[in-house]
N, C-alpha and C positions, 0 to 999 in steps of 0.2 A: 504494500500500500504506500502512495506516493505523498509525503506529507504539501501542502498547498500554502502559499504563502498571501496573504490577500495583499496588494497593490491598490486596488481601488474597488469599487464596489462589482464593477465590469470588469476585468481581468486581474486572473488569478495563473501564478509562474509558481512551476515546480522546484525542487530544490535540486534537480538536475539540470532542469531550465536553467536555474541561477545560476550553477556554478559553469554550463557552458556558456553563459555571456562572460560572465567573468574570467574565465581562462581565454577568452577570445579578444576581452579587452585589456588582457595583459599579454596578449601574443602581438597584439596592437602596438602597446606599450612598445615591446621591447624592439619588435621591427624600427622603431623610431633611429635605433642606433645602428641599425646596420644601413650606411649609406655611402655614395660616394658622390663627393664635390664634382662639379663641372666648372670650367673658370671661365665659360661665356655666359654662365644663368647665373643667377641666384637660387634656380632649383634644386636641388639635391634630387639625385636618385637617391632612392630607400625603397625598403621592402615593405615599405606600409601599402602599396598599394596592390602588391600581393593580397597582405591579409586583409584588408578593405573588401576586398574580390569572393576571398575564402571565408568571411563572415557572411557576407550576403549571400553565398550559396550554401552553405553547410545550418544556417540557423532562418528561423520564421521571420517575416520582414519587421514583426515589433520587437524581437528579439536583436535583430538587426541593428534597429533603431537606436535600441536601449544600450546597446556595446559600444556605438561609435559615440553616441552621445556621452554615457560616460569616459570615454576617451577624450572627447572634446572639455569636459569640465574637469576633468582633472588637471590637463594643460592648465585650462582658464586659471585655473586657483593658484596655479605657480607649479607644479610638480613640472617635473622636466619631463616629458611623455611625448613632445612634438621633435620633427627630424633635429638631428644633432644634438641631445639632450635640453632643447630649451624649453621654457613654457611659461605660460602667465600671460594677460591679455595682451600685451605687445607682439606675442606671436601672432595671436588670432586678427590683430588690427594691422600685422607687418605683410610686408606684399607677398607672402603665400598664406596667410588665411584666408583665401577664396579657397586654394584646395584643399584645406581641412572640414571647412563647409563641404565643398565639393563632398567629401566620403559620404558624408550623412546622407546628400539626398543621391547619390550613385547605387549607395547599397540598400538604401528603400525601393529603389527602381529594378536592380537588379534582382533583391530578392522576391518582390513580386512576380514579376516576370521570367524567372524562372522555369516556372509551374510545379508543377505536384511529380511530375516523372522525372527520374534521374536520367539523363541524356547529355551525354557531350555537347553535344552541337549547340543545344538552346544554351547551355551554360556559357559555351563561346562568346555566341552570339549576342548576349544578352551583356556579358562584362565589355564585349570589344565594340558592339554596336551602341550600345546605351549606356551604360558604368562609364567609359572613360568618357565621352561627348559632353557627359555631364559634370566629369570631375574638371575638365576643362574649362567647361563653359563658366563654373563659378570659380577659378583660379584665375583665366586668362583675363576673366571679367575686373575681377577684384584688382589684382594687378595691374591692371592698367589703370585702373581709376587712383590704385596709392602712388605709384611712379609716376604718375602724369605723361603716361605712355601711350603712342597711339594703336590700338587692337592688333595691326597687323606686327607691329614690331614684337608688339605682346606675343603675338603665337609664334614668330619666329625665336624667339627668347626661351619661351616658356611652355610649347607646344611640340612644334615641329618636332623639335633633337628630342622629345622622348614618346615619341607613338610607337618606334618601330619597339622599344626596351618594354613599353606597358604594353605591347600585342603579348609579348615572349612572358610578361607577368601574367597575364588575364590567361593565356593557357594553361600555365603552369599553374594559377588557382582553381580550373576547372575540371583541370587533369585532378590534384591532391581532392575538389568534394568529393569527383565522382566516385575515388576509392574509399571517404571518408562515411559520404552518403550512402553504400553498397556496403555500412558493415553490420 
């Protein structure tokens, strides 16, 4: 019997539920540090955008929700959890807090749209068609409006030099549900 934890009067999260956000939003966590500098961006690759990928598909999309968002407020508070160990609202308000935003609504999108069947293809299709489009769209967005950048420099800066890296991420999070999802 699965103890239940009440949240609000409309949803109720198991204490398996819990501890899989929770492991998901410290696999988040620590992706933050595995990164490497580029010296034409201010982007960092990191592997957060792996697990961004692999939370939306391996957990329910409020489930989803509940990871990155806890991920985002623990930054906020100051804990060092955003790329390069830093954190506290000057990340969230420094020119890649659009792609922090970004995670949240990429992995509601993606995990919706997923579906109910465990399928390569849609998982693909889903982090490479919609996940990144959108992690973009509020990064490249964001960024340009803190740098006083105009859009197109913005996506050659901060766009272009990492589709072909986040294609080779978004498969490799879809490959790890689909064995994750099959156990």
């Amino acid at each position: 019997m699965e103890e239940k934890t009440n949240i609000n009067k409309a949803t109720k999260i198991s204490i398996s539920e819990m501890t899989k956000i929770s492991l998901c939003t410290a696999l988040l966590c620590i992706s933050s540090y595995i990164l490497l500098p580029l010296p034409f961006t201010p982007i960092m690759i990191t592997a957060q955008t792996i697990v961004v990928n692999l939370i939306a598909l391996i957990l329910k999309p409020i489930h989803s929700f509940i990871s990155i968002l806890i991920f985002i407020l623990l930054g906020a508070i100051g804990l060092p959890v955003f790329a390069g160990g830093i954190g506290g609202l000057g990340a969230l308000f420094g020119p890649t807090g659009g792609f922090i935003i970004g995670f949240l609504f990429a992995a509601i999108a993606i995990s919706y749209l997923k579906g109910k069947k465990i399928n390569l293809v849609r998982y693909l299709l889903v982090t490479i068609l919609i996940g990144m489009p959108i992690t973009y769209l509020f990064g490249a967005t964001y960024m340009s409006y803190v740098l006083n950048m105009g859009y197109m420099k913005t996506l050659q800066v901060a766009v272009i030099p990492f589709i072909v890296g986040d294609v080779i991420k978004a498969t490799l999070a879809s490959i790890i549900a689909l064995k994750l999802n099959n156990i």
